[in-house]
C-alpha positions in Angstrom: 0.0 0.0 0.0 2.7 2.9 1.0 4.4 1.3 -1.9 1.2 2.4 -4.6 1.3 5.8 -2.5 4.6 6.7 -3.2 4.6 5.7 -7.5 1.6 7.8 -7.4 3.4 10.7 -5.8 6.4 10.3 -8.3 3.5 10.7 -11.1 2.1 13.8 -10.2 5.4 15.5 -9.2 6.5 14.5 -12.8 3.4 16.2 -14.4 3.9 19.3 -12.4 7.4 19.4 -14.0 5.7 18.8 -17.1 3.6 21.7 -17.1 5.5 24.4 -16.5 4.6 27.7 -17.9 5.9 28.7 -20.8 5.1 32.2 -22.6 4.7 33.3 -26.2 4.7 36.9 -27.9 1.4 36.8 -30.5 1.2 39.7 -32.8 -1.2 42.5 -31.9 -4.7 42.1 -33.7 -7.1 45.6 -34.2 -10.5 44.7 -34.0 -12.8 47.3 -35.9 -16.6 47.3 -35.2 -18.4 47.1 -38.1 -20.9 50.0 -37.8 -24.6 49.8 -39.1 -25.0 52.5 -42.1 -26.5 56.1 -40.5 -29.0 57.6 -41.2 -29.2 60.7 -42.9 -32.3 61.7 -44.1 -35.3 59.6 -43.5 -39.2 60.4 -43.3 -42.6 57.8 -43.3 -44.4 60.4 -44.9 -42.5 60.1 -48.4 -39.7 59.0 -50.4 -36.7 60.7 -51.3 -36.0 60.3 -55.2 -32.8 62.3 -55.3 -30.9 64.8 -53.3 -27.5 67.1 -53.6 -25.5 68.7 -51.0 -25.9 72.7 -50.5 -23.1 74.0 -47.7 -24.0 72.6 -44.9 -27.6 71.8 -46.3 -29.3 68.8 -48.4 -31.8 69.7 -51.5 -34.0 66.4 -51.7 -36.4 65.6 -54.6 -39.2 64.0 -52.7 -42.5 62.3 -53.8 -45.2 60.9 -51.3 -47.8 58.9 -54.3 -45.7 59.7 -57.2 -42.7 61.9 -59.0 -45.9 63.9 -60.9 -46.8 65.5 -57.5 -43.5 65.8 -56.4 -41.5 68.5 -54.2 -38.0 70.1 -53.4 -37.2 70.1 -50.0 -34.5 71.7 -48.1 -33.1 69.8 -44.9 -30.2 70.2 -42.4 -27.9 67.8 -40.6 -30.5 67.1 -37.8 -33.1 66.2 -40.7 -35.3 69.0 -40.0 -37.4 70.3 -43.1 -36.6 73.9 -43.7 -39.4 74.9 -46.4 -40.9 73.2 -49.4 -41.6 74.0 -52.5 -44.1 72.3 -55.2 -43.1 71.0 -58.8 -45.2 72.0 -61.4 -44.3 69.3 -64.0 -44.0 66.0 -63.6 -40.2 65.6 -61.8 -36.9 63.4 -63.3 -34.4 64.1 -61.2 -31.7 67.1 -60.0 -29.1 68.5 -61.5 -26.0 69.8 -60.6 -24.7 72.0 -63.5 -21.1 73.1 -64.1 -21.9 76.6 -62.6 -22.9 74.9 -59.1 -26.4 75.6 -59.7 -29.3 72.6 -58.8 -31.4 72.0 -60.9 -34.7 70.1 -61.1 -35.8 68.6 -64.8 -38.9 67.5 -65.5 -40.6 66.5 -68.4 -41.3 69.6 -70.0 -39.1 72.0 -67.7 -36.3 72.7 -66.0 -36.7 74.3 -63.0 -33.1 76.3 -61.0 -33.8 75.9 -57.7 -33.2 79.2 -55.3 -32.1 79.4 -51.3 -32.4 82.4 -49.6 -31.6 82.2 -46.3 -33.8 78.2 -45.4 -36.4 79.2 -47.9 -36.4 76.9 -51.4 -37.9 78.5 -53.9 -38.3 77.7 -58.0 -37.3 80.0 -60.7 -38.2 78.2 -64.6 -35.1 78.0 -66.8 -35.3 78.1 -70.9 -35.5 74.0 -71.6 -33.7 74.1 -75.0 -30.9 76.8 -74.4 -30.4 75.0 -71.3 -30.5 71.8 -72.5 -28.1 72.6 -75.2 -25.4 75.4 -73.8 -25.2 74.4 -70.3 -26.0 70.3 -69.7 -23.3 69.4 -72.1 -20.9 71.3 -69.5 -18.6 69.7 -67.2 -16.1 71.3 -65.5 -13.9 74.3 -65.8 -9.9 75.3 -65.2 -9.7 79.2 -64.9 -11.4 80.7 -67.8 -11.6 77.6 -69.5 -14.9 75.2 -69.8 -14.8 71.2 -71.1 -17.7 70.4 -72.7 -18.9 67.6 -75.3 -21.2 66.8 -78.0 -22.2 63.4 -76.8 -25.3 61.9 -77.6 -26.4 58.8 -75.9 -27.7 57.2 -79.5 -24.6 58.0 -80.8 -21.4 55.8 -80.1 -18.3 58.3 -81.0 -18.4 62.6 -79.6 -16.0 64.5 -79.0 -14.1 66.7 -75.8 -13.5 70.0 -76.5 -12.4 73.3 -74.7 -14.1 76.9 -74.8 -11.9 79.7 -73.4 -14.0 82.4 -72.4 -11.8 85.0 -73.1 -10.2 84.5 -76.6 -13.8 83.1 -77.8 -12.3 79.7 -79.3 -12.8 76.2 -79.0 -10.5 74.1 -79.0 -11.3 69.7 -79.4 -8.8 67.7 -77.5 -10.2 64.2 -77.4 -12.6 62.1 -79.6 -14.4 58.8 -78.0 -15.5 56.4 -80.3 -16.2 52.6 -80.1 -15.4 51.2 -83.3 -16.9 47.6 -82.6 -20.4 49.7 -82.1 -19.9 52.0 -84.8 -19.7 49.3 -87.8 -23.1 47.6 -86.6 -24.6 51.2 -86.2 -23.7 52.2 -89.7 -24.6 48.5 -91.3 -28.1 49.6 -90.2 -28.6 51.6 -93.4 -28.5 48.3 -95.4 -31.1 46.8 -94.2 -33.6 48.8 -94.5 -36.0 48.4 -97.6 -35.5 50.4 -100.8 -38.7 52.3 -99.6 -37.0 52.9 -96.2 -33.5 54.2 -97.8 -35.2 56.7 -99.4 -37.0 57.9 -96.4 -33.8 58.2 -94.3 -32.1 60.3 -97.4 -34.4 62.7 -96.9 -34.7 63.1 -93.4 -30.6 63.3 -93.4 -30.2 66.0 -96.2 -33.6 67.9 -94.3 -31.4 67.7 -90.8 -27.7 67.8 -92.2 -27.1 64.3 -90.5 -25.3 61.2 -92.1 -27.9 59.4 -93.4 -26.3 56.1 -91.4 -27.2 57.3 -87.9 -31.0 58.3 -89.3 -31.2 54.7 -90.3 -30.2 53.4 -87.2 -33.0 55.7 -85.5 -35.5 54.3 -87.7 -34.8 50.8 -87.1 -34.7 51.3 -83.1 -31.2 50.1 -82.6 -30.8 52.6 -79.8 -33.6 51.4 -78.0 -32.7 48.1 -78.1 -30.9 45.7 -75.9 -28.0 45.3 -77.9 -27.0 48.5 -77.7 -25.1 50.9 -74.8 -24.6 54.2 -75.0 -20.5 55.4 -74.3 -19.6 55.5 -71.5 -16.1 57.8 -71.1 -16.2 60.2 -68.0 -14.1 63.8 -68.1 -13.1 64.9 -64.4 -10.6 67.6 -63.3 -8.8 66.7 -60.4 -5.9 69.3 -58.7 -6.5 71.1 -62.6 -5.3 67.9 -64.8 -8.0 67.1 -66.3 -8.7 62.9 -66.4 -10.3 61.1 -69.5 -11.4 57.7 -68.9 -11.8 56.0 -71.9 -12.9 52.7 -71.3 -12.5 51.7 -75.1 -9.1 52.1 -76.1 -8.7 51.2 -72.5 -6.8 54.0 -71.4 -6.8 56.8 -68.6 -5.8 59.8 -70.4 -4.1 63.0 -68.3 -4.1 66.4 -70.3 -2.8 69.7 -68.9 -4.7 73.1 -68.7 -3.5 73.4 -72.1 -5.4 70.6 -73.7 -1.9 68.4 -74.2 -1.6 65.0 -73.4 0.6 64.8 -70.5 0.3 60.8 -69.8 -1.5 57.8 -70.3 -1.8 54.8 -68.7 -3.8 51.2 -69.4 -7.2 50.5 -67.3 -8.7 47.4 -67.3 -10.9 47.5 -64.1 -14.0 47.6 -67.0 -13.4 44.5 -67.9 -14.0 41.8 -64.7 -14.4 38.4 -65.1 -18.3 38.7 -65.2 -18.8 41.7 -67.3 -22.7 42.4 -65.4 -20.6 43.6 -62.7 -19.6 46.9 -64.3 -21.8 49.5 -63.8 -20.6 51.5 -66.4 -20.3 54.6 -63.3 -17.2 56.6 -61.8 -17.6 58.2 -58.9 -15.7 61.0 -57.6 -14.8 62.5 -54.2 -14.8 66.1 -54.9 -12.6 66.7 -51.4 -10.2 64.0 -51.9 -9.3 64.2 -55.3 -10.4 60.6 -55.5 -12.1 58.3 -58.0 -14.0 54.9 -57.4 -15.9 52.4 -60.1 -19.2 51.2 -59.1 -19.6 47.7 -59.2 -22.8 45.3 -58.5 -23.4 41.1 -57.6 -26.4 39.6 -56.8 -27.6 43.3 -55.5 -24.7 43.8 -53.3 -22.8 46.8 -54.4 -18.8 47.4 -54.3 -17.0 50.6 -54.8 -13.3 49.9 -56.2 -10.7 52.4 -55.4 -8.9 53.6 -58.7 -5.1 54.5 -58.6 -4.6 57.8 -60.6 -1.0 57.3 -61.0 -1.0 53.7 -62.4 -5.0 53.1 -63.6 -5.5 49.9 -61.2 -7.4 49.2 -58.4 -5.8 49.4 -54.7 -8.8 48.2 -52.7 -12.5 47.6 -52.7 -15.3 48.4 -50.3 -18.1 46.5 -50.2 -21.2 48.2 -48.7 -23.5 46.6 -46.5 -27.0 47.4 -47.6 -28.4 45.9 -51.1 -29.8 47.3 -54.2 -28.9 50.9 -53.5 -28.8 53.7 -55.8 -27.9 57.1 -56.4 -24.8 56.7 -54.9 -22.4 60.1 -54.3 -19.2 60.2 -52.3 -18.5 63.1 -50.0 -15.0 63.0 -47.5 -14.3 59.6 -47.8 -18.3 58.8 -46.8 -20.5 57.0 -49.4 -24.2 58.0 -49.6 -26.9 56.3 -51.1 -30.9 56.2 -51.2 -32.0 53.0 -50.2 -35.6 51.3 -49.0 -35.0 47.7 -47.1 -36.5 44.7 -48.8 -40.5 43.8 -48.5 -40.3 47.2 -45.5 -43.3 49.6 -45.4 -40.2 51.9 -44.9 -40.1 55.3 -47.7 -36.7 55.7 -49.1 -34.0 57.2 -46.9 -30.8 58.5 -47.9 -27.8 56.5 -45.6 -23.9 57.0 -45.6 -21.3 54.5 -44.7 -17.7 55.4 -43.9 -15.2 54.1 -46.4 -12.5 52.2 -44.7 -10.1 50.4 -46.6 -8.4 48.7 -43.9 -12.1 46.8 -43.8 -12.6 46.5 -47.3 -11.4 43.7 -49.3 -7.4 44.1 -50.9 -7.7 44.8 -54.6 
């Protein structure tokens, strides 16, 4: 008996020995909290169609049965309704031209929208000057303004320059998808005899190539198998960016129209091509752009390198089937109404952190 006492003493003085402490050094780990999306403008009454930032303010384009009784709002950071104003027309959306100015079009107007002091007010514009001297503005540099002739049924326009003072303008850049441009123009031949006819009259009556009246007639722009061009003009830190995703370039010019740099992009072309949204996005404050990106109604927003064209990092934001998405200070707002919810349309923001997002 003292005999069994004493082996099992030995036993557990051996496993004492055996588990003596040891200690390791583990790298430090930062846990970030994955914050829910704010809120920053939100009512039960209606929805919010659209909305642009004014100062410290927010214009929203708001509808409570439809966007044919629709109304301007003006809102502050604590989402407090300042004053309202009615549309007369049946509304689109806003518009934010070159000048700074929103702008609200509608059907058969245009609308500039005035704040003095919290009251919104609506002052009506000349549609088809407006439409045709001011929309096709984008930006300026000093005293000069970019502007094209693009025409979403049309798949080649052009960038030019307007200096203000000498009175010229100058065309720096011409966008034109060639692949698009053969089928638009093969269009013509095959119509009927009957048909040809027709669109040589309508183009020598206009002064249009009788190829692109062809392709009107035979409702190729309205179909499926066609996409209007999509090559963005932004001016960032006064170079001026050309993104043309079909010679698959991003294009750099100085405020004298030359071509300073290019460099390859291919961040248009992902392995499943739905992805693309055909959108750029820029953040005004940062000097920053991001391409918009969609699966299975989640929506990613993929940081774009201006220096080498490729994509440093992606954020992935957490609601689904958002739209009207604007980036503000490194913050991402969106409109966006949760699935089968009695709940209007609110606008929301999410902060974009790359450290959280996912590597290229």
């Amino acid at each position: 008996m003292k005999r069994f006492y004493l082996v099992s003493l030995l036993v557990i003085l051996i496993i004492n020995c055996a588990l003596g402490q040891i200690n390791y050094n583990l790298n430090s780990v930062t846990v970030y909290a994955h914050k829910a999306p704010d809120t920053v403008f939100g009512s039960w009454k209606f929805n919010v169609e659209d909305y642009e930032f004014c100062n410290d303010k927010i214009v929203l384009l708001t509808w409570a049965k439809s966007l044919e009784y629709a109304n301007v709002m003006l809102a502050d950071a604590q989402q407090n309704v300042l004053s309202s104003c009615e549309i007369p027309d049946e509304a689109e959306r806003l518009f934010k031209d070159y000048l700074g100015y929103i702008n609200v079009i509608c059907v058969n107007h245009i609308y500039r929208i005035k704040i003095s002091d919290t009251q919104i007010r609506l002052a009506s514009l000349p549609v088809k000057d407006y439409r045709n001297l001011i929309m096709p503005c984008i930006d300026t540099i000093n005293k000069d303004i970019y502007f094209s002739n693009y025409q979403k049924d049309y798949p080649q326009f052009n960038y030019y320059c307007y200096n203000t003072s000498t009175h010229t303008t100058t065309p720096f850049k011409t966008i034109t998808d060639d692949e698009a441009l053969k089928g638009y123009n093969m269009e013509y031949y095959f119509l009927k005899p009957s048909e040809k006819l027709v669109a040589i009259k309508l183009a020598d009556e206009y002064g249009v190539d009788k190829h692109r009246v062809a392709a009107i007639m035979s409702g190729l722009t309205n179909s499926v198998f066609y996409t209007p061009l999509y090559a963005p003009l932004f001016i960032l830190n006064d170079t001026v960016y050309v993104f043309d995703h079909y010679s698959n370039a991003m294009l750099k010019y100085d405020k004298y129209h030359k071509r300073v740099d290019s460099v390859q992009i291919t961040y248009h072309h992902p392995k499943n091509w739905r992805d693309w949204k055909h959108q750029l996005v820029v953040d005004k404050e940062n000097q920053e752009v991001y391409a918009e990106y969609e699966h299975d109604g989640v929506f990613y927003l993929k940081h774009i390198d201006k220096n080498t064209g490729k994509i440093v990092s992606t954020y992935k934001l957490k609601n689904k089937y958002v739209h009207q998405i604007k980036i503000v200070n490194n913050e991402v707002y969106y409109i966006y109404r949760p699935f089968e919810s009695l709940q209007q349309k609110f606008i929301y923001k999410e902060l974009i952190r790359n450290d959280c997002g996912v590597k290229g």
